[in-house]
N, C-alpha and C positions, 0 to 999 in steps of 0.2 A: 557514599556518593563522592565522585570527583571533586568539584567546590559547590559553593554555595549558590555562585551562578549558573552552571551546568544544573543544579538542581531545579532551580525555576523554570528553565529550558526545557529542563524532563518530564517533570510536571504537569507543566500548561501544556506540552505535547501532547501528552498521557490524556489529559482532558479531553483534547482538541479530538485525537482521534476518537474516542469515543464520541464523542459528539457526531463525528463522520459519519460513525458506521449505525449509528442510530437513526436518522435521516434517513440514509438507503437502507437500513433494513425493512425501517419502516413504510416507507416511499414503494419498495419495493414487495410487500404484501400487501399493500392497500392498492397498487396498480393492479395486482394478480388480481384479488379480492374481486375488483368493481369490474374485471374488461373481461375475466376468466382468462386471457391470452398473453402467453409466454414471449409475444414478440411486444407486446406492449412494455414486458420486462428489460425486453434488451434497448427499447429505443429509451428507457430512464435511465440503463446504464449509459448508453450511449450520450444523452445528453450531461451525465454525469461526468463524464472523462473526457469529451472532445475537446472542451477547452485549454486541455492542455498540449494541442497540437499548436498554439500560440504562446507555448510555455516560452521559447528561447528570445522570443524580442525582447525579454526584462532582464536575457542578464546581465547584460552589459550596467542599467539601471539599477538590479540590486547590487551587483558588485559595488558601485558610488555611493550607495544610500543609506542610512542610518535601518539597518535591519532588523532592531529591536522596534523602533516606531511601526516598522511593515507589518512584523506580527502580530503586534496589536490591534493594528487597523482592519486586519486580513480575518479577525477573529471577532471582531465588535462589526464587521463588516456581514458576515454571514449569520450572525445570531442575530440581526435586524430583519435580514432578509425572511426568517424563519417567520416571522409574527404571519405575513398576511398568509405566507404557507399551513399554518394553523387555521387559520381562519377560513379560508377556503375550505379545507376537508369537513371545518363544523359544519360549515351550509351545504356542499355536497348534493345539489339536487340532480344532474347529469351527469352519471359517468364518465364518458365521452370528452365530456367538455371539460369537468373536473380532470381529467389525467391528462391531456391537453395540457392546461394550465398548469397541472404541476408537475411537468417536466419542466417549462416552459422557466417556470418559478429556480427549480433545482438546475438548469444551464447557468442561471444566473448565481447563483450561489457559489457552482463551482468555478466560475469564473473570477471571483474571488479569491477563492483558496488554494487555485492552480499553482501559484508558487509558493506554500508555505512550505514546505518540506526544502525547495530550493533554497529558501533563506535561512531556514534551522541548519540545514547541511554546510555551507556555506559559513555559516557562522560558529560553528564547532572549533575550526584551530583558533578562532578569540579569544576561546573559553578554556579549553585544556593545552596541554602539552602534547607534543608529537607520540611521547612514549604509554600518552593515555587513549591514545584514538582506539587502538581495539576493545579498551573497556567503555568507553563512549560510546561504540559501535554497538555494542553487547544492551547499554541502556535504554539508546536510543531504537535499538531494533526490538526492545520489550516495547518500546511509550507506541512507534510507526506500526508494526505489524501485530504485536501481542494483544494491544489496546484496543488496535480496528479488532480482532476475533471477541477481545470480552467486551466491547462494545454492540458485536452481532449478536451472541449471547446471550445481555443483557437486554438487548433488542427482542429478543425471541422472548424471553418470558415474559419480557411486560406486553408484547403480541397478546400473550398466553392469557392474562391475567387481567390487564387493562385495554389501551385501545393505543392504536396510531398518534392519536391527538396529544397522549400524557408521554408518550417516548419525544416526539417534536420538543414538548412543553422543557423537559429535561434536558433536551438538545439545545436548548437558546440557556440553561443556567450553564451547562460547561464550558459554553464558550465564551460566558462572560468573567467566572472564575478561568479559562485558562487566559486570557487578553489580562487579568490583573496579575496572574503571577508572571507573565512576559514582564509587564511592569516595572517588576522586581527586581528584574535584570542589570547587572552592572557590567557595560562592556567595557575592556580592556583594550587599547592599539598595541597592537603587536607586529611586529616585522616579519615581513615577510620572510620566510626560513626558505635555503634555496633547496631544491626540489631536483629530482632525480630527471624531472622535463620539464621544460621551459616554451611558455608561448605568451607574447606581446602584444597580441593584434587586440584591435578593441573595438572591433565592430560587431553587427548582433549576428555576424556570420565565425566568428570566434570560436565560440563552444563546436560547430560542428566540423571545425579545420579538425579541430582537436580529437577528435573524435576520428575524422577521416584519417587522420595521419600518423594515429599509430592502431597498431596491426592490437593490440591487447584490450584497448577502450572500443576499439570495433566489433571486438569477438564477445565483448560485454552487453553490450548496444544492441548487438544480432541475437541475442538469448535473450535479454531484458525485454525487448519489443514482443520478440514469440510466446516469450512463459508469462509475459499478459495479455496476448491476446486468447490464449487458454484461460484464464483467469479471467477474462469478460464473459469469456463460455460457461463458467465453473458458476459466475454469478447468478447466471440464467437457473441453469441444471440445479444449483443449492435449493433452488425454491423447486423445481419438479422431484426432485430426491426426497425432501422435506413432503410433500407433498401425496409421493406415492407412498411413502413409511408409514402417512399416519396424518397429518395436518400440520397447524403450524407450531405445536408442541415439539414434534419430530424434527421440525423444522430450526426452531430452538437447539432443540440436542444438540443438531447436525454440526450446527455456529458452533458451540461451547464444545464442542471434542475439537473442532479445527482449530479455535482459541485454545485450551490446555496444551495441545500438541506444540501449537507454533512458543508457545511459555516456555515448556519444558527446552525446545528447541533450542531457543533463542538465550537459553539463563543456565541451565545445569549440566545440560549434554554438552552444549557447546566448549563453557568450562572444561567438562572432561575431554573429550575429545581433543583440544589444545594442549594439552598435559603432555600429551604423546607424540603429535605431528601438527604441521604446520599450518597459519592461516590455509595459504593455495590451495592446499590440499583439499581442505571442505567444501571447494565449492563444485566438484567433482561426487565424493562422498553423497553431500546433499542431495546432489540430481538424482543418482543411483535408486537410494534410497526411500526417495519417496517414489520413485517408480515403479519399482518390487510392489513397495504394500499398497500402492493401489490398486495394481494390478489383481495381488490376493486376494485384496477384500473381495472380487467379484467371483471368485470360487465359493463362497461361502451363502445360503440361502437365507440364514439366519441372520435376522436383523442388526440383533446387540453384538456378533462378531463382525458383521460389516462397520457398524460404528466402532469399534474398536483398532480392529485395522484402519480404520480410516483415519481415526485418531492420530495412531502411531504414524502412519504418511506424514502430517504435520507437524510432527515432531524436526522429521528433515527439511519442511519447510523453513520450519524458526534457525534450524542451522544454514539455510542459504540467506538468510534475510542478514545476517551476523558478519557474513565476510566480507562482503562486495565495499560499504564503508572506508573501513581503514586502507583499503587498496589503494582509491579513488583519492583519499585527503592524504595520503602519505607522499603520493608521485605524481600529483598536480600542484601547481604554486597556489599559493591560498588565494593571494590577489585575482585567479583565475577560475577558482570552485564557482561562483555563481554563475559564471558565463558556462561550463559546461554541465550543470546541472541541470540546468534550466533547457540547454540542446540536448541532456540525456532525458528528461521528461516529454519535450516535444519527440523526441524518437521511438519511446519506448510506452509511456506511458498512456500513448493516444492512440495503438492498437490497441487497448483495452473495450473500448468502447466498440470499435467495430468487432471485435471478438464476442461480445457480447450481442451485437447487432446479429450480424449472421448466423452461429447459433441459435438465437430466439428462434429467425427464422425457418431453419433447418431441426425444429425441434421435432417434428414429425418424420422425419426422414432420419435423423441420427440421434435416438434414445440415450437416456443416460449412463447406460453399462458402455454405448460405442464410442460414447464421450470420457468416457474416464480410458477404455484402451487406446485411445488418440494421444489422451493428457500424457500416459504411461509412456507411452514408446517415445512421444518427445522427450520428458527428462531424459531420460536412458539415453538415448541420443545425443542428445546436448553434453553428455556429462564428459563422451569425448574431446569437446572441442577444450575442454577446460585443463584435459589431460594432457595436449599434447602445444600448450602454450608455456612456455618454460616461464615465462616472467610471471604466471599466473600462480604453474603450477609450484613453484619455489617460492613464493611470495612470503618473507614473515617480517614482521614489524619488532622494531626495536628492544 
C-alpha cells in the first residue's frame, strides 16, 4: 500500500462500494421479484443515478471543504437511511406501493452519495505523490469497480441463500465500518503542483468550461456518458440474462464472473500490459477488447462458454476502469479536481440512469443477444476516438 492514509481511503472505499452494490442488487431482485416487470428495474436504476445530474453544484463547495468530514457524513448518512428501507421490505403487504416507496427511499439515499467518489478523487493528490497516481489508480479502481462486482456477487448468493432483508442488514455494518476507517484518515496540505493546464474560475460552471475547452476531457466526457448509458442497459438486461440461465443463482454467477474479470483487469493484466506500452494506449486496447468477447460469447449456445467469455470481456473492463484516473489527476490542477469531477459525474454519470430507463422499456422489442451487439459495436467504436487523440493516445505518467 501507498501510506497509511491512502490505505484507510482504500479501505472504507472498498467497504463503501460493497455496500453500493449490495442495495441495488438487492433492491433490484426484490423489485423484479414483487412487480414481475423489467421496467420497474429500470425506473430503480434510474432513481439510483439521477441524482447525480446535480453532481456539479458541489464542486466548487467540496473543492473548500474539509473532505474527509464529507466522507464520513456521506457514509453514516446512507447507512441511516437504510434502517426504515429494511423495515419496509419486513412489512411488505403491497407490491405496488412497496416498490413505490423504495425507489422513493433509494433516490434519497443516492442523493447522498452522489459525490463520494467526487471527493475520494479529488482527494487523492493530498494523499500520494504525482509519481504514485497510476498505482492509486490501479487500487482505487480494484476499491470503485472491483468492489461494486464482488459486492454484486456477494449480493447474488446471499439472494441465493438468505433474503433481501440480510444483504440490506449487512449493507448498513459496511458503511458504518467504512465512515470509521475515513476517520482514520490523516490529511496532509499540499501545494498545489503546477499542471500541464490551468483554470481559475470558481463558479459552479467551472468544471464544465473545463471540460468544454479542451478537445481530450471532451472526447472523455462523450465516451464516459455513452458507455453508461449501456451500463444502465446492462443493469436491466443482468437481471433478464440471470434470469433466462436459470434464476437468481445464474444471476449470482453472472455478477461474480463480471467481478473476477474486472479484478483481474483492474490488478494483474493491467500490471502486465504497462510493462510493454503505455498508459494511452489501454484505453483504446480496453474498448477493443471487450467488444470482440462479447460479441463471441453470443456464437456460443452453451451456457458455461457464454459465462466464460463473458467473463473474459471484463477482464477489459477492469483495464479501462485503470487508465482514465491518472490522466485526469495528472493534467488538472488539484485545487480544480473537485470542480471537474463533480461536472464529469453530472455529464456522464447521469446517462446512466436513463440508460437504464429506456431499455427496461424496450425490453420486449430489443432482447438481450441485440443488447449485447449494440453494447459491442459501441466499444469497438469508441476505441477509435481514443486512437486518434495524440494527448490520449501518448499519455504516460512519470
Amino acid at each position: 500500500m501507498i501510506n497509511r492514509n491512502f490505505k484507510h481511503l482504500f479501505l472504507g472505499r472498498s467497504l463503501s462500494n460493497i455496500g453500493d452494490s449490495l442495495y441495488s442488487v438487492g433492491l433490484s431482485w426484490f423489485i423484479f421479484s414483487e412487480t414481475h416487470s423489467a421496467l420497474w428495474v429500470g425506473i430503480l436504476n434510474f432513481a439510483l443515478f439521477i441524482p447525480n445530474l446535480f453532481s456539479f453544484l458541489l464542486g466548487d463547495f467540496i473543492d473548500k471543504s474539509n473532505k474527509k468530514s464529507l466522507l464520513i457524513m456521506i457514509e453514516l448518512g446512507q447507512g441511516i437511511l437504510l434502517i426504515p428501507l429494511i423495515l419496509l421490505i419486513l412489512l411488505n403487504n403491497n407490491p405496488d406501493i412497496t416498490a413505490t416507496i423504495v425507489v422513493i427511499l433509494a433516490f434519497f439515499i443516492s442523493t447522498i452519495g452522489m459525490n463520494s467518489y467526487v471527493v475520494q478523487d479529488s482527494m487523492i493528490p493530498e494523499l500520494v505523490d504525482e509519481k504514485d497516481f497510476a498505482k492509486s489508480s490501479m487500487y482505487m479502481s480494484f476499491a470503485y469497480n472491483t468492489m461494486d462486482y464482488i459486492g454484486n456477487a456477494i449480493g447474488g448468493i446471499l439472494l441465493k441463500l438468505f433474503s433481501v432483508v440480510s444483504i440490506l442488514v449487512v449493507d448498513v455494518i459496511s458503511f458504518a465500518i467504512s465512515a470509521f476507517l475515513f476517520f482514520q484518515i490523516k490529511t496532509i496540505d499540499k501545494p498545489s503542483e503546477n499542471s500541464k493546464y490551468s483554470e481559475d474560475k470558481t463558479s459552479i460552471w467551472s468544471g464544465m468550461l473545463l471540460i468544454w475547452n479542451r478537445k481530450d476531457l471532451l472526447l472523455i466526457t462523450i465516451f464516459g456518458a455513452l458507455d453508461n448509458f449501456f451500463f444502465g442497459g446492462l443493469a436491466v438486461y443482468d437481471v433478464l440474462i440471470g434470469s433466462n440461465l436459470g434464476g437468481s443463482g445464474y444471476y449470482g454467477v453472472l455478477l461474480a464472473l463480471e467481478s473476477i474479470g474486472v479484478t483481474l483487469g483492474s490488478t494483474f493484466i493491467a500490471t502486465f500490459f504497462l510493462k510493454f506500452i503505455n498508459l494511452g494506449k489501454l484505453f483504446w486496447i480496453s474498448n477493443v477488447g471487450m467488444g470482440i468477447f462479447l460479441l463471441v460469447s453470443l456464437v456460443f449456445e452453451n451456457k458455461f462458454i457464454f459465462l466464460f467469455l463473458w467473463g473474459i470481456s471484463f477482464v477489459f473492463q477492469g483495464l479501462n476502469r485503470v487508465v482514465i484516473n491518472p490522466y485526469l489527476q495528472t493534467t488538472i490542477e488539484t485545487k480544480n479536481l473537485a470542480k471537474f469531477f463533480s461536472s464529469f459525474n453530472t455529464l456522464t454519470v447521469t446517462t446512466l440512469p436513463f440508460g437504464s430507463l429506456l431499455f427496461g422499456s424496450l425490453n420486449k422489442y430489443i432482447n438481450w443477444k441485440m443488447f449485447i451487439v449494440l453494447f459491442s459495436m459501441f466499444m469497438l467504436l469508441s476505441s477509435l476516438m481514443f486512437i486518434f487523440n495524440k494527448a490520449i493516445y501518448n499519455f504516460k505518467t512519470n
